[in-house]
C-alpha positions as a LaTeX table, in Angstrom:
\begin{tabular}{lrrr}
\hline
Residue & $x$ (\AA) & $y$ (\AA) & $z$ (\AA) \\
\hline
Unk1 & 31.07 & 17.27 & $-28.34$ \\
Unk2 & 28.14 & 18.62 & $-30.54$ \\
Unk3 & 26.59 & 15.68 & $-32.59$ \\
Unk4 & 23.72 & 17.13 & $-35.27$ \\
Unk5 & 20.74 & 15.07 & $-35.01$ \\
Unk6 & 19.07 & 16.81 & $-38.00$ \\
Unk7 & 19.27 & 13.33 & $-40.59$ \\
Unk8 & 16.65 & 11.34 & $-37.82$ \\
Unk9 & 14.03 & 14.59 & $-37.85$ \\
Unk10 & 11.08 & 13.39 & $-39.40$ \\
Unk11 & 11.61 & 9.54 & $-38.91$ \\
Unk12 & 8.24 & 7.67 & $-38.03$ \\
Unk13 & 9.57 & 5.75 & $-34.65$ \\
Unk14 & 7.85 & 3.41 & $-32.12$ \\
Unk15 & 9.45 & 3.75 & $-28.78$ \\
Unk16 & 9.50 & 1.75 & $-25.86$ \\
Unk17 & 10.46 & 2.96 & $-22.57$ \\
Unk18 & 11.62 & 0.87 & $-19.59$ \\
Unk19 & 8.11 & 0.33 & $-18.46$ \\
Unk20 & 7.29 & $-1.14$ & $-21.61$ \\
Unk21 & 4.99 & 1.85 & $-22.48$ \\
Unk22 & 4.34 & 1.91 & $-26.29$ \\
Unk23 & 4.92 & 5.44 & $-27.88$ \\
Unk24 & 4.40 & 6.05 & $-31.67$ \\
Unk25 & 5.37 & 9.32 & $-33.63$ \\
Unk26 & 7.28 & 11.20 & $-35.73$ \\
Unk27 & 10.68 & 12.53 & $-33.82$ \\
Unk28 & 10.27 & 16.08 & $-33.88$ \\
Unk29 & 13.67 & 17.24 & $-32.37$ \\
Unk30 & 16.10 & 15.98 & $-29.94$ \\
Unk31 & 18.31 & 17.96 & $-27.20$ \\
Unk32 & 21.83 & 16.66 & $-26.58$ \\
Unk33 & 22.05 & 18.89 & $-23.29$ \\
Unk34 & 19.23 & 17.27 & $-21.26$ \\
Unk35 & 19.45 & 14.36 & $-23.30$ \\
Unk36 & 16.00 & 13.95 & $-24.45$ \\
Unk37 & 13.74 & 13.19 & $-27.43$ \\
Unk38 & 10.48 & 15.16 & $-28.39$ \\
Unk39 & 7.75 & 13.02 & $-30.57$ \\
Unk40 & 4.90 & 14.61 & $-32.13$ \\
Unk41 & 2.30 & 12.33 & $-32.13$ \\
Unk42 & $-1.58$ & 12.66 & $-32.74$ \\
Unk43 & $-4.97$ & 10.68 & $-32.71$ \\
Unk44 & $-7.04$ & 9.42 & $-34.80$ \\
Unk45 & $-9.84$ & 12.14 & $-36.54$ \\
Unk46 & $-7.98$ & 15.34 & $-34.98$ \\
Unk47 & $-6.43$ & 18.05 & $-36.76$ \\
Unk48 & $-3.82$ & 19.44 & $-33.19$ \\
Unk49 & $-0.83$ & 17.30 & $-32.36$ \\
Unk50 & 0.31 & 16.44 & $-29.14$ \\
Unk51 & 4.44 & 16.22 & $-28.01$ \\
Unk52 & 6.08 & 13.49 & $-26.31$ \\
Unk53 & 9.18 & 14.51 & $-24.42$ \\
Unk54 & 11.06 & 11.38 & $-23.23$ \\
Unk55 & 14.35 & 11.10 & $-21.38$ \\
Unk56 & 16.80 & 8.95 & $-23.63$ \\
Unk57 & 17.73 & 7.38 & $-20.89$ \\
Unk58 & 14.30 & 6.12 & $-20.33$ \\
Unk59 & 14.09 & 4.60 & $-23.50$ \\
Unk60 & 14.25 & 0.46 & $-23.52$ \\
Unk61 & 14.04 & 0.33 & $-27.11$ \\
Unk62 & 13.52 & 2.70 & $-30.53$ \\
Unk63 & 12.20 & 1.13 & $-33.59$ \\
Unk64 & 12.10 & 3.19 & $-36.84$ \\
Unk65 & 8.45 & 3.03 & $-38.95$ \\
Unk66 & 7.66 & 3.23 & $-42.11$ \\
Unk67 & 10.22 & 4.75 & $-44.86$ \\
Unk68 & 12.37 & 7.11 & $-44.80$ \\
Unk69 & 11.07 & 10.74 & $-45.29$ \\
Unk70 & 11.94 & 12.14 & $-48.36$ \\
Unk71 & 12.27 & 15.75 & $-47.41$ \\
Unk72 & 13.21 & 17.05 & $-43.38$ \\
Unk73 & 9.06 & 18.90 & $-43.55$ \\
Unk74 & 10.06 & 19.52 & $-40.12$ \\
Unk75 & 12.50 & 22.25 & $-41.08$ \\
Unk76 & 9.99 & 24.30 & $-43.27$ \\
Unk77 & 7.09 & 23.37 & $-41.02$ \\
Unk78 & 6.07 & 25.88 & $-38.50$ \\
Unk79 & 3.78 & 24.47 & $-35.61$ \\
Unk80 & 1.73 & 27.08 & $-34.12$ \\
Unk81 & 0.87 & 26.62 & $-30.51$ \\
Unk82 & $-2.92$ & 26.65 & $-29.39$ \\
Unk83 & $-4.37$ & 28.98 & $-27.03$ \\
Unk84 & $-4.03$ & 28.33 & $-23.84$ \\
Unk85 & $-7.34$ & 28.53 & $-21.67$ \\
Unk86 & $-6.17$ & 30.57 & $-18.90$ \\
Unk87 & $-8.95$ & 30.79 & $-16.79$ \\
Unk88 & $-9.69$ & 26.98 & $-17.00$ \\
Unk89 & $-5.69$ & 26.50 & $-15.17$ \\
Unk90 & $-6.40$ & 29.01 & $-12.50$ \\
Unk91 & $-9.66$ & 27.02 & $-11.99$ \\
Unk92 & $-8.10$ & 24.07 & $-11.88$ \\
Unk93 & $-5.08$ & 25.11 & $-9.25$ \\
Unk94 & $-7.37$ & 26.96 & $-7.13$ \\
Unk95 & $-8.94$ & 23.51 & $-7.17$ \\
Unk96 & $-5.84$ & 22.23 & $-5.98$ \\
Unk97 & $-4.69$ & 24.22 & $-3.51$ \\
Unk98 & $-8.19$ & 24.24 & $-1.67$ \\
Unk99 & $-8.05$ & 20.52 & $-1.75$ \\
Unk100 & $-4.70$ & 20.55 & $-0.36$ \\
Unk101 & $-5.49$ & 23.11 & 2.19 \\
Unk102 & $-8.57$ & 21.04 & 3.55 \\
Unk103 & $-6.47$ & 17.82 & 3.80 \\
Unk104 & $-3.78$ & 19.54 & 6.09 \\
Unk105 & $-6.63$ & 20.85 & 8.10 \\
Unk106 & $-7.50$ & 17.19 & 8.59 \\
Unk107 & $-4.17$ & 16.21 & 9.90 \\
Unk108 & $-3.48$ & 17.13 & 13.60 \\
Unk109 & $-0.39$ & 18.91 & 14.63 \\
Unk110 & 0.91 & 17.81 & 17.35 \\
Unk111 & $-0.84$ & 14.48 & 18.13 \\
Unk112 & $-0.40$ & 11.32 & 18.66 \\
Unk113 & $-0.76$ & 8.40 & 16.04 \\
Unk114 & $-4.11$ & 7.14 & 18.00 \\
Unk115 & $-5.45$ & 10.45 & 17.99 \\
Unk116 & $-5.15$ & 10.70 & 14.43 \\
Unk117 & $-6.48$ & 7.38 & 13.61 \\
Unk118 & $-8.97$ & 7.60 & 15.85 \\
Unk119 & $-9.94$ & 11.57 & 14.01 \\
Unk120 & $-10.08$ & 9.92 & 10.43 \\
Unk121 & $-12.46$ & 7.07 & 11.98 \\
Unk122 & $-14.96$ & 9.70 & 12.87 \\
Unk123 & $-14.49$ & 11.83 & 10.25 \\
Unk124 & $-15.17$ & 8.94 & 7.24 \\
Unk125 & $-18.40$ & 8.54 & 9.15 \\
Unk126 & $-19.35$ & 12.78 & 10.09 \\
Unk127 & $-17.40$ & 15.03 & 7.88 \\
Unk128 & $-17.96$ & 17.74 & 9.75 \\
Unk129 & $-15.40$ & 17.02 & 12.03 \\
Unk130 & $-12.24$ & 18.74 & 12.51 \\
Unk131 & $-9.56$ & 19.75 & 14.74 \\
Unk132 & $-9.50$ & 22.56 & 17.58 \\
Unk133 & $-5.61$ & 22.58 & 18.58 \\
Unk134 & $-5.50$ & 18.92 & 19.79 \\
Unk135 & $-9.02$ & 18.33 & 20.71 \\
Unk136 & $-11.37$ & 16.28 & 18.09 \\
Unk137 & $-14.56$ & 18.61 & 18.07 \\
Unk138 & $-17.58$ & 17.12 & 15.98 \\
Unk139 & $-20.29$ & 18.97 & 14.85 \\
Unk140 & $-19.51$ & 21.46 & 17.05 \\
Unk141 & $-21.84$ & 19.49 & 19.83 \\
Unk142 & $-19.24$ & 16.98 & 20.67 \\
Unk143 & $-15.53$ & 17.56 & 21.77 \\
Unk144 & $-12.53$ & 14.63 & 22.08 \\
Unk145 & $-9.66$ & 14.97 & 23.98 \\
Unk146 & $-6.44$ & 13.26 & 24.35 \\
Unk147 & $-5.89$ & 10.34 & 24.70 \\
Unk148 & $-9.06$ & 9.92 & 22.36 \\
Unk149 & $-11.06$ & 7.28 & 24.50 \\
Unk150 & $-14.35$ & 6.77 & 25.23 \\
Unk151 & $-14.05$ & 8.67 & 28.76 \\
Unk152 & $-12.37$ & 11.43 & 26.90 \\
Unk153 & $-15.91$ & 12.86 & 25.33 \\
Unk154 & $-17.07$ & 15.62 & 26.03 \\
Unk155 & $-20.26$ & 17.12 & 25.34 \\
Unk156 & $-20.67$ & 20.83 & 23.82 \\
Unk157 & $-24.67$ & 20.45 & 23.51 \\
Unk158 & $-27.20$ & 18.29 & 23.96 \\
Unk159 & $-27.02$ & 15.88 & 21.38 \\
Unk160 & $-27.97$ & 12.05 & 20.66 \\
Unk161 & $-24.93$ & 11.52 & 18.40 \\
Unk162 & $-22.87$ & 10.26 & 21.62 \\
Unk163 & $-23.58$ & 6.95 & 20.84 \\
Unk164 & $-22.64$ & 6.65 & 17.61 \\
Unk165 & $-19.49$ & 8.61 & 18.24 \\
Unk166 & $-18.65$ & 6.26 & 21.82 \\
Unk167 & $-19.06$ & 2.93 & 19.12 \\
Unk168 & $-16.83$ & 4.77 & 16.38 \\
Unk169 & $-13.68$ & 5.34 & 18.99 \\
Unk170 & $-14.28$ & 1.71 & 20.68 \\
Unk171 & $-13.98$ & 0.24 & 17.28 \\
Unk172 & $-10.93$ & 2.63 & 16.44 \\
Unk173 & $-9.03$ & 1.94 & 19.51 \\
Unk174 & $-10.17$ & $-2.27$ & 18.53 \\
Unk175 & $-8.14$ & $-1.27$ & 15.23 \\
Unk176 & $-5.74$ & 0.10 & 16.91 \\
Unk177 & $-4.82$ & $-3.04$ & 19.18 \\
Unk178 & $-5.25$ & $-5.28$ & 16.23 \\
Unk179 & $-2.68$ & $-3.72$ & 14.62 \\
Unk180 & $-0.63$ & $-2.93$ & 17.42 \\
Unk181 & $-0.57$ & $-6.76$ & 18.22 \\
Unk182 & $-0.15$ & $-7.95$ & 14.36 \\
Unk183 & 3.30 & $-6.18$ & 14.31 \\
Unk184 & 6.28 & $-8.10$ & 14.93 \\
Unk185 & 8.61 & $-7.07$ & 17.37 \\
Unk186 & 12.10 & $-7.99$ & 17.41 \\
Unk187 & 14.73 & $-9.22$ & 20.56 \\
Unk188 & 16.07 & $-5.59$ & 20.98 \\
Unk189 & 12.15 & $-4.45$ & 21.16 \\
Unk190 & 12.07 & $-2.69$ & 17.97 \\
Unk191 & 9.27 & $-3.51$ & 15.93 \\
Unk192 & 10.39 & $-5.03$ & 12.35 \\
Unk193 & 7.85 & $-1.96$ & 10.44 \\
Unk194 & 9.80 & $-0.69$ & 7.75 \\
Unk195 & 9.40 & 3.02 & 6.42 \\
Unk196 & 6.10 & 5.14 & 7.40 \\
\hline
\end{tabular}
């Protein structure tokens, strides 16, 4: 069933969605097939409009503004788009991916929860610490190895970070227990954690 829409282009509305989030413009179209409505709204002191596109469904409540427009100026209005800075949006998702490429190299594959932990502990306190298969290597003078304790260290080079890196994995593996000993277990020895 095609419904035309045309009669509410134009209308100043103020729309409320379901998580009470106040939206004010004029309804520049709407789109029976995805069942959503586009607003063209705008600030204060500038001459570009933004658009609004918000799933009907979404919508808690839709207040009309204001008269009713005289003529549809949407028909005869043509909106021309602005340039689009290219080189700014590969900037920005080269960005991205780099970020997201150095924060899988910070998560071990293959190791245990502990070891993991116990790599994020050092690494808040030396950046320049990252994974070599499933050893911990810092500063490339210090090496960890499973099972990540203090008699796990090894040393690459002579080096007087040992202490500071011995205090960081006692006071993981202290973090550890604590939270290994807050969790509740149940009668059938499943602990009562839910999700991840």
């Amino acid at each position: 069933m095609s419904i035309s829409l045309e009669h509410v282009i134009g209308f100043k509305v103020k729309v409320i969605n379901l998580l009470d989030v106040i939206t004010e413009g004029k309804i520049y179209s709407f789109n029976s097939v995805n069942n959503t409505i586009t607003l063209q709204t705008s600030r204060k002191n500038q001459s570009f409009y933004d658009f609004r596109i918000i799933k009907c469904s979404f919508i808690k409540s839709l207040q009309v503004i204001g008269d009713k427009p005289s003529t549809n100026s949407f028909k005869k209005q043509i909106i021309k788009p602005y340039m689009v800075n290219l080189d700014r949006i590969e900037t920005f998702l080269n960005q991205e991916i780099e970020r997201s490429n150095k924060n899988s190299l910070l998560k071990g594959k293959g190791v245990t929860p502990e070891g993991q932990t116990i790599f994020d502990m050092i690494y808040k306190t030396i950046p320049d610490t990252r994974w070599d298969d499933k050893d911990i290597v810092i500063l490339d003078d210090i090496k960890v190895v499973p099972p990540y304790k203090i008699d796990n260290i090894i040393t690459l080079h002579e080096t007087q970070s040992i202490n500071l890196i011995e205090k960081i994995i006692e006071r993981g593996w202290d973090n550890i227990k604590t939270s290994r000993d807050s969790t509740p277990i149940s009668k059938d020895g499943d602990t009562d954690r839910k999700g991840g």
